[in-house]
C-alpha positions as CSV (number, residue, x, y, z in Angstrom):
1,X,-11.9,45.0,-52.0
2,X,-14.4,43.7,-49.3
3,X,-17.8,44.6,-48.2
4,X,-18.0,46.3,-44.8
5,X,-21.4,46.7,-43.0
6,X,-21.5,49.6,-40.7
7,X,-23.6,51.9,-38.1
8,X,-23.7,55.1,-38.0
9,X,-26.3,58.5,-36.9
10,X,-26.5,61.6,-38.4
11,X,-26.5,65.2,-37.0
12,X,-30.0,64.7,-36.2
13,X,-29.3,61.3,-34.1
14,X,-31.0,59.4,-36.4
15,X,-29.4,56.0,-37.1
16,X,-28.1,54.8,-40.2
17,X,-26.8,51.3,-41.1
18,X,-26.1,49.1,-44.2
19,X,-22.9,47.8,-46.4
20,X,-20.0,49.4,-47.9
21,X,-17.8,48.1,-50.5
22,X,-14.1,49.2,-49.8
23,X,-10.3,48.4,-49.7
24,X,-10.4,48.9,-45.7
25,X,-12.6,50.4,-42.8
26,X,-10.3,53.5,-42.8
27,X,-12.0,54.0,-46.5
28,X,-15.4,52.9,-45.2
29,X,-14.9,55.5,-42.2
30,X,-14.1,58.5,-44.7
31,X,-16.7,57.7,-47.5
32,X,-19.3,58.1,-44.1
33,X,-17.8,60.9,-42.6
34,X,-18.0,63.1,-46.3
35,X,-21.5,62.0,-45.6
36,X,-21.8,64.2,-42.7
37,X,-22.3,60.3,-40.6
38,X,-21.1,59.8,-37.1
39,X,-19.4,56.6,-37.6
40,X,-20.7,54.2,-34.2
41,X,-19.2,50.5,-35.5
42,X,-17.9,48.8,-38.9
43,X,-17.2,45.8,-39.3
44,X,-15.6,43.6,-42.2
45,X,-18.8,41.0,-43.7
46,X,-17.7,37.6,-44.2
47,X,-19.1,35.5,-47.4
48,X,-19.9,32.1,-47.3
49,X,-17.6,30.8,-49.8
50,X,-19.4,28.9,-53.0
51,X,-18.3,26.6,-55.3
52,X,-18.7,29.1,-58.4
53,X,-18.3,27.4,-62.3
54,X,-17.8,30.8,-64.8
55,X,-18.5,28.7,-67.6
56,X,-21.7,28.3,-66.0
57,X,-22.7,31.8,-64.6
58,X,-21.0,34.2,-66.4
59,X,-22.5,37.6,-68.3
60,X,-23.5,37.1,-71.7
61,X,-23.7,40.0,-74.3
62,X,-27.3,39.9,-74.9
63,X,-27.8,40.3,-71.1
64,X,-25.4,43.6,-70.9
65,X,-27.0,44.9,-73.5
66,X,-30.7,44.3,-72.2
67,X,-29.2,45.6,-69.3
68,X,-28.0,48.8,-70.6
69,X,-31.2,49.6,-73.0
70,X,-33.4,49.1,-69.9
71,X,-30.7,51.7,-68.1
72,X,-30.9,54.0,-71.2
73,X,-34.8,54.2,-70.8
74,X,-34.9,54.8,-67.5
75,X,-32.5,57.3,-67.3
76,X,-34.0,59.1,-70.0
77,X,-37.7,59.0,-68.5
78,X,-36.5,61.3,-65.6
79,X,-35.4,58.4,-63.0
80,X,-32.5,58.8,-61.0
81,X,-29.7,56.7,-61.7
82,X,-29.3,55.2,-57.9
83,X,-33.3,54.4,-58.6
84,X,-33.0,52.8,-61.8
85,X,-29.9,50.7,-60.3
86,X,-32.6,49.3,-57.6
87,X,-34.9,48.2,-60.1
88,X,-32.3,46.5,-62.5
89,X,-31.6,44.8,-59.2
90,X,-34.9,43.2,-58.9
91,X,-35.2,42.3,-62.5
92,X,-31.9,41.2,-64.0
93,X,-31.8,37.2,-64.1
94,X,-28.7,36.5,-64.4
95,X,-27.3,36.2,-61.0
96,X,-23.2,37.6,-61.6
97,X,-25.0,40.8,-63.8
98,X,-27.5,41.3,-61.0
99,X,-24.2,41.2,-58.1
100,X,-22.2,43.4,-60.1
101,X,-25.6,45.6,-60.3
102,X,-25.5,45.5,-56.6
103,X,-22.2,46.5,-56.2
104,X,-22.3,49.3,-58.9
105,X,-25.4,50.7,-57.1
106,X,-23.1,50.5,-53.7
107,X,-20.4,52.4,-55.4
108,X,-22.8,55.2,-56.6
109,X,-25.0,55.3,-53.4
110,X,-21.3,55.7,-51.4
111,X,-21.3,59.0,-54.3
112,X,-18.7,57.6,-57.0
113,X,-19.7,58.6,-60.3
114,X,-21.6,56.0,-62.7
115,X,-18.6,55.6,-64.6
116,X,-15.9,55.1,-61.7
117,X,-18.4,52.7,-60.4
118,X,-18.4,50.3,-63.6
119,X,-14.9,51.0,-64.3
120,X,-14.2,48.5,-61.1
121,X,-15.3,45.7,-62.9
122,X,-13.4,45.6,-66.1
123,X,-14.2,41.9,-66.8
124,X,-17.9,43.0,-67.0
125,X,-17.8,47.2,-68.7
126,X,-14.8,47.3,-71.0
127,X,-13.3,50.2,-71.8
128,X,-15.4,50.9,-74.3
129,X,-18.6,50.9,-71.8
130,X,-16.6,53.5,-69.4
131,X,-15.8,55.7,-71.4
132,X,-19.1,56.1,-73.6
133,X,-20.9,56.7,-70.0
134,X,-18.1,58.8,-68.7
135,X,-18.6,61.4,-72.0
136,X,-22.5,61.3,-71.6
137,X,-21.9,62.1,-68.0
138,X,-19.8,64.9,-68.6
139,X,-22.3,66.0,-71.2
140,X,-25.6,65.8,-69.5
141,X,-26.8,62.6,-72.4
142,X,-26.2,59.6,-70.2
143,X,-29.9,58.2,-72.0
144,X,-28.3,59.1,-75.0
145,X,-24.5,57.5,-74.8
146,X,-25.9,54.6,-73.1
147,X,-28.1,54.0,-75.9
148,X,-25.3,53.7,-78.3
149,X,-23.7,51.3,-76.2
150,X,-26.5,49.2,-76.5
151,X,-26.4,49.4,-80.3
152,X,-22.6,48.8,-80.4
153,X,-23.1,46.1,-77.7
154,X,-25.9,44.8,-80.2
155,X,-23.8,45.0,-83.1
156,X,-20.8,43.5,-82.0
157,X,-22.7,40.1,-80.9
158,X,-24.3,39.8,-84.2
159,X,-20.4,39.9,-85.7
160,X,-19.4,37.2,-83.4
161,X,-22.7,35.2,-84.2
162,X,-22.0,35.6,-87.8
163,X,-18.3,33.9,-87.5
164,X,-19.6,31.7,-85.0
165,X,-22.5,30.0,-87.5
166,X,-19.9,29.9,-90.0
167,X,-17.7,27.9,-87.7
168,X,-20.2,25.3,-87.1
169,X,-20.1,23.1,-89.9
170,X,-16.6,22.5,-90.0
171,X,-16.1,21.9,-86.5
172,X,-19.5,19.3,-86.3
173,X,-17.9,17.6,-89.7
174,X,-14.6,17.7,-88.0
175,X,-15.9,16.2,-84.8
176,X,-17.3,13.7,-86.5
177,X,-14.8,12.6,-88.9
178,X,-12.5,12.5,-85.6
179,X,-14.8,10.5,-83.5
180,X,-15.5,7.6,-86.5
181,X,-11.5,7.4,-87.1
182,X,-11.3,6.9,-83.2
183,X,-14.1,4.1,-83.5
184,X,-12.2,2.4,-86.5
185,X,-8.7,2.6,-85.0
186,X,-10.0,1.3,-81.8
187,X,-12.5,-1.5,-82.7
188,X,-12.1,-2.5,-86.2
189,X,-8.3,-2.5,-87.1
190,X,-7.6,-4.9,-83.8
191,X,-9.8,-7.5,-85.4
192,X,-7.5,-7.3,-89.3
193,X,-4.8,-7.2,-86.8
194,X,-5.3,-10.4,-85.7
195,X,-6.3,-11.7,-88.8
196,X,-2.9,-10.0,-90.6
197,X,-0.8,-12.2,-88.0
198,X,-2.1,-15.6,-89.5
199,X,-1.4,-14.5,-92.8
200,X,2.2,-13.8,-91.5
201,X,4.9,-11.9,-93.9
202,X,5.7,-8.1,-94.0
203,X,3.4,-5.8,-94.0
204,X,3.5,-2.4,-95.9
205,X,4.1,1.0,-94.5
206,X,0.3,2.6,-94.4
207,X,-0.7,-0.9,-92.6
208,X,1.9,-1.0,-90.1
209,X,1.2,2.7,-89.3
210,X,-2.5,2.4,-89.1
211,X,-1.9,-0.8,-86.4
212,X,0.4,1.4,-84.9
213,X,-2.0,4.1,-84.2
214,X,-4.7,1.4,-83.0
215,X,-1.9,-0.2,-80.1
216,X,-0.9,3.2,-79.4
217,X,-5.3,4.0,-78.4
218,X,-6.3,1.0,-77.3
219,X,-3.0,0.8,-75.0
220,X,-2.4,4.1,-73.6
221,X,-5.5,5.5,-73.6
222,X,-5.3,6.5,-70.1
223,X,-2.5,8.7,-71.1
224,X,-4.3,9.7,-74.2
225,X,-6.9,11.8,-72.5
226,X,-5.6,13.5,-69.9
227,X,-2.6,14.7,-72.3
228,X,-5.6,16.3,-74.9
229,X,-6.5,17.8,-71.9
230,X,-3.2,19.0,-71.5
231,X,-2.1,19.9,-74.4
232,X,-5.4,22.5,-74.9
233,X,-5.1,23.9,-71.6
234,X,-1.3,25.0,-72.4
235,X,-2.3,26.7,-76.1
236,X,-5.1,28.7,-74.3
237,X,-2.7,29.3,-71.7
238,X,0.1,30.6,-74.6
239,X,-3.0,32.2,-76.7
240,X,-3.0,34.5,-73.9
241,X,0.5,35.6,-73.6
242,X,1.4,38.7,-75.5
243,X,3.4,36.8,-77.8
244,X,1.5,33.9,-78.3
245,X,-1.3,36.5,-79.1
246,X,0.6,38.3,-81.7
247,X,1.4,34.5,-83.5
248,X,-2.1,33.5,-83.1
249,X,-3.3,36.4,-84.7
250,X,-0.9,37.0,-87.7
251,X,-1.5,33.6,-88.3
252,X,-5.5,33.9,-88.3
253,X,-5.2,36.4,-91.1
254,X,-3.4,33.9,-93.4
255,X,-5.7,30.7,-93.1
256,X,-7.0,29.8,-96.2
257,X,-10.4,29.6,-98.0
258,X,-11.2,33.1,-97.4
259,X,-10.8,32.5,-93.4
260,X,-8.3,34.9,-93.1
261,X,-10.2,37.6,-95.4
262,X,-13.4,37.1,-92.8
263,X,-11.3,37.4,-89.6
264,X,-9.6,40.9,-90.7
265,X,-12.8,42.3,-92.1
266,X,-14.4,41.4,-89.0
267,X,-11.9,43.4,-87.3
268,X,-12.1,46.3,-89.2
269,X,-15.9,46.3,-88.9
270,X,-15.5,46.5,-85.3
271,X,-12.8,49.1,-85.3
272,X,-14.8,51.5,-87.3
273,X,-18.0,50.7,-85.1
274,X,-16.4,51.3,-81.8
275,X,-14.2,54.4,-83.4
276,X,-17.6,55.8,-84.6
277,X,-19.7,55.6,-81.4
278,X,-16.7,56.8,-79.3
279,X,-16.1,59.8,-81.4
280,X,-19.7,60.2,-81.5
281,X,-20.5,60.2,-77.9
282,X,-17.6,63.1,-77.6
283,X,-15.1,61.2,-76.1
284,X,-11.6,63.2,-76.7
285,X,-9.9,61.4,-79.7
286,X,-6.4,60.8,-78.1
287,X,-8.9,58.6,-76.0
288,X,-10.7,57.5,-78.1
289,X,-7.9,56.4,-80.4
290,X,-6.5,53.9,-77.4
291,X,-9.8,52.8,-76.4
292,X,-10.2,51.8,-80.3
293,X,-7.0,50.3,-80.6
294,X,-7.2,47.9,-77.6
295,X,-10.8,46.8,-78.2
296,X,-9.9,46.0,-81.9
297,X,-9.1,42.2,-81.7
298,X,-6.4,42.1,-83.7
299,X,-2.8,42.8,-83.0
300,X,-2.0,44.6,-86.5
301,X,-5.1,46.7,-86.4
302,X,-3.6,47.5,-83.0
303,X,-0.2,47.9,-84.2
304,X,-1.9,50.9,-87.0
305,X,-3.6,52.8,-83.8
306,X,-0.2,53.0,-82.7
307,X,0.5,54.7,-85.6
308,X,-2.2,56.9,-85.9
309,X,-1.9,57.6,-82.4
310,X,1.5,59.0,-82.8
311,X,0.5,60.9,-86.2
312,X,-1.8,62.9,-83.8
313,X,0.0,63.4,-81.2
314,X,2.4,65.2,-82.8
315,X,-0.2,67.3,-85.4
316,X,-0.7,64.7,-88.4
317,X,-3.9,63.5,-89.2
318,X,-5.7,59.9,-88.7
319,X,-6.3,59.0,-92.6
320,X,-2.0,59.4,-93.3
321,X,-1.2,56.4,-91.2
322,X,-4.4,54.6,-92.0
323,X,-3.4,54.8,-96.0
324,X,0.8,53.6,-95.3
325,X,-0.8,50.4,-93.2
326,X,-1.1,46.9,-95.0
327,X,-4.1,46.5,-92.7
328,X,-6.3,49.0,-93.7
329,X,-7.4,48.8,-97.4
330,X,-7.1,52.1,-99.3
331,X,-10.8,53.0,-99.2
332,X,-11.2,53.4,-95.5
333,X,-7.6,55.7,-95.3
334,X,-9.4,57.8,-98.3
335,X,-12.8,57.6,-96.2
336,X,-11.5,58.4,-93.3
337,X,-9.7,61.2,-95.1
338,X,-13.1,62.8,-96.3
339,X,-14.6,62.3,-92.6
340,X,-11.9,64.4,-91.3
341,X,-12.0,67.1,-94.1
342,X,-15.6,67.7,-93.3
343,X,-15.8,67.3,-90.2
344,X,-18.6,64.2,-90.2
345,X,-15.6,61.4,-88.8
346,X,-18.0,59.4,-87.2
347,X,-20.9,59.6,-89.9
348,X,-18.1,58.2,-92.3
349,X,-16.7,55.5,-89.9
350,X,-20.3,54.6,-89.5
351,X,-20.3,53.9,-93.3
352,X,-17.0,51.6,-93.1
353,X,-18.6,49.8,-90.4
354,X,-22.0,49.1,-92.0
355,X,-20.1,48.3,-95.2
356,X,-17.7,46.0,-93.7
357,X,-20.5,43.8,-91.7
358,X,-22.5,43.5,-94.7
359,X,-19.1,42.0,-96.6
360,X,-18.5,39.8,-93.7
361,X,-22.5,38.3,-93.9
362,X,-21.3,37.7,-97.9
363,X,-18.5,36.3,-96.7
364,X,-19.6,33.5,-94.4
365,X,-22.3,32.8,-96.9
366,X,-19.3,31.9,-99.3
367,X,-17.3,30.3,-96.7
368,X,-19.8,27.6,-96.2
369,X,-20.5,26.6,-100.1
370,X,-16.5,26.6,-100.1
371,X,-16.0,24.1,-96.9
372,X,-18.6,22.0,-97.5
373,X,-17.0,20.1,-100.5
374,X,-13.3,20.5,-98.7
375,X,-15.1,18.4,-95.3
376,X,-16.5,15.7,-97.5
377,X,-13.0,15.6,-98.9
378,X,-11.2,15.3,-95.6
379,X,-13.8,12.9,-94.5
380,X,-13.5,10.8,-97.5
381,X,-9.7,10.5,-97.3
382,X,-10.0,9.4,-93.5
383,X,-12.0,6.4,-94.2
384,X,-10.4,5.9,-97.7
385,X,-6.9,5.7,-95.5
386,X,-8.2,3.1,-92.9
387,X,-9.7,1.0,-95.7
388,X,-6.5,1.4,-98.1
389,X,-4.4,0.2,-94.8
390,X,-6.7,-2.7,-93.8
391,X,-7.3,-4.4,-97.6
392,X,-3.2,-4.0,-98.9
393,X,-2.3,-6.9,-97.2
394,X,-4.6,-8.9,-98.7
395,X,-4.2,-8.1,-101.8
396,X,-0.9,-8.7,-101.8
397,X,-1.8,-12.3,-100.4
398,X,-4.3,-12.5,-103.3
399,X,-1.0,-11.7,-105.7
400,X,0.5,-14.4,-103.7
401,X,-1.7,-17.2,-104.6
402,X,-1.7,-16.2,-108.5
């Protein structure tokens, strides 16, 4: 898609000019003409290319969801949407948001629908996003529906701030246990080294390993780091492929010290939350259903929707799949049950969600009482290797001399 700036004059003769973003001027030329413009000249706008790092400028949750609360309120105070996208313009800071603000408020000024104009950029609006706005569209509560993305947008970066707190420790401890092993192996066991080759005789296993691993750093290090490099860049790379997601992910759920247990409750807090807002905002619930399934995080949780997805299509209910899956624990099949019974789904998925974030908050709690002594552990045998490795061949030169 590019950005076309054209000229045009109405019925009146008054002129008319500004920028269009479309897949070619032929699009450009009928978008104006359903306008009721007299199209006089378009032409394609060329960008000066930037050197752009993502990593750097990309959107953060808490700026979508200031984003869409300040949208929400506006909306709901009378302003018209085109208006309200003009002042989000002017006041969102960060500067990708505030572009794919300008090119949203393009879409809609061009006479796209809200939704159709976010559902362009998917990397930004997920599903979730489109089809919340798209239901409060078609039911005259836009204010309302973007609201509850806001809270769901809200809720789901708490989850990940939770997990992401808990993974601290362990990776600081890990980084540091790492980077004094590197230190060690590269500046202390060159100097026994040295000191082992006067003493002359064989040396025993652990030793010769531990000398190994200091030639192997101090003499290939130029190979060392760009093959780290290397080596993470191809498992984020497999991580992404559908089968290397499925491993991944199986595999997440069976990491020990309650790892595993945090990263399936997480995703069954955010299945219910996004199941219950959906369903809420009156999104159909074959839609819904997909939307939930591929937002989930998880590829078993995925693998359920399926399930239920099928159970509905062809006039079974969402609780019966729910209850056969290993991935669902029995209360939220019987919960879910209930919800559908009386008709109050999404006050009952609400439940499951606020019950399964507070276990998660337990959770991590534990999880950090229960890493902390296995760190010092790790980090103790480390340094209790290199020192084991360094002082055996003395001591058997101390045997020696006895």
């Amino acid at each position: 898609m590019s950005t076309y700036a054209f000229k045009a004059i109405d019925i009146a003769g008054a002129q008319s000019k500004g920028e269009l973003d479309a897949d070619s001027k032929q699009a450009v030329s009928d978008q104006l003409k359903a306008r009721g413009l007299i199209v006089l000249d378009i032409a394609e706008k060329h960008a000066a290319k930037e050197i752009e790092l993502p990593f750097l400028n990309r959107v953060k949750p808490a700026d979508l969801t200031v984003m869409t609360r300040q949208l929400s309120t506006m909306v709901s105070s009378g302003m018209s949407i085109l208006r309200a996208l003009y002042v989000l313009e002017q006041q969102t800071e960060n500067k990708k948001l505030c572009a794919v603000i300008v090119q949203v408020r393009k879409d809609v000024e061009a006479g796209l629908p809200l939704s159709d104009a976010l559902e362009r950029h998917r990397k930004i609006f997920n599903p979730l996003f489109v089809a919340m706005v798209r239901a409060g569209e078609t039911g005259g509560v836009l204010d309302s529906a973007l609201l509850r993305v806001a809270d769901q947008l809200e809720k789901e970066d708490s989850l990940r701030r939770q997990v992401k707190s808990a993974m601290m420790y362990p990776s600081v401890i890990l980084t540091f246990a790492g980077g004094v092993l590197l230190a060690i192996v590269t500046f202390i066991v060159p100097v026994f080294e040295g000191i082992f080759k006067d003493l002359g005789g064989d040396l025993p296993a652990i030793t010769k390993l531990t000398v190994a691993m200091s030639d192997v750093v101090t003499g290939f290090w130029w190979a060392i780091i760009p093959s780290f490099f290397a080596v993470v860049f191809a498992f984020l790379k497999w991580k992404k492929t559908p089968r290397g997601r499925n491993l991944w992910q199986r595999f997440c759920l069976k990491i020990p010290f309650k790892i595993g247990d945090i990263v399936l409750k997480v995703a069954l807090a955010r299945w219910s939350r996004t199941f219950s807002a959906l369903t809420s905002a009156g999104v159909p619930l074959l839609q819904a259903l997909d939307i939930t399934g591929k937002t989930a995080g998880n590829v078993v949780v995925e693998k359920a929707m399926d399930d239920v997805v099928n159970s509905v299509k062809s006039g079974g209910s969402i609780a019966a799949p729910l209850k056969a899956s290993d991935a669902f624990p029995t209360m939220v099949g019987h919960m879910v049950g209930v919800g559908e019974e009386t008709g109050a789904l999404d006050t009952m998925l609400a439940k499951i969600a606020d019950f399964y974030e507070d276990q998660v908050n337990a959770a991590v709690k534990s999880l950090t009482s229960i890493l902390e002594p296995v760190m010092i552990v790790v980090v103790g045998a480390i340094v209790g290797f290199i020192v084991i490795a360094m002082y055996m061949p003395m001591f058997q030169v101390y045997d020696q001399i006895k």
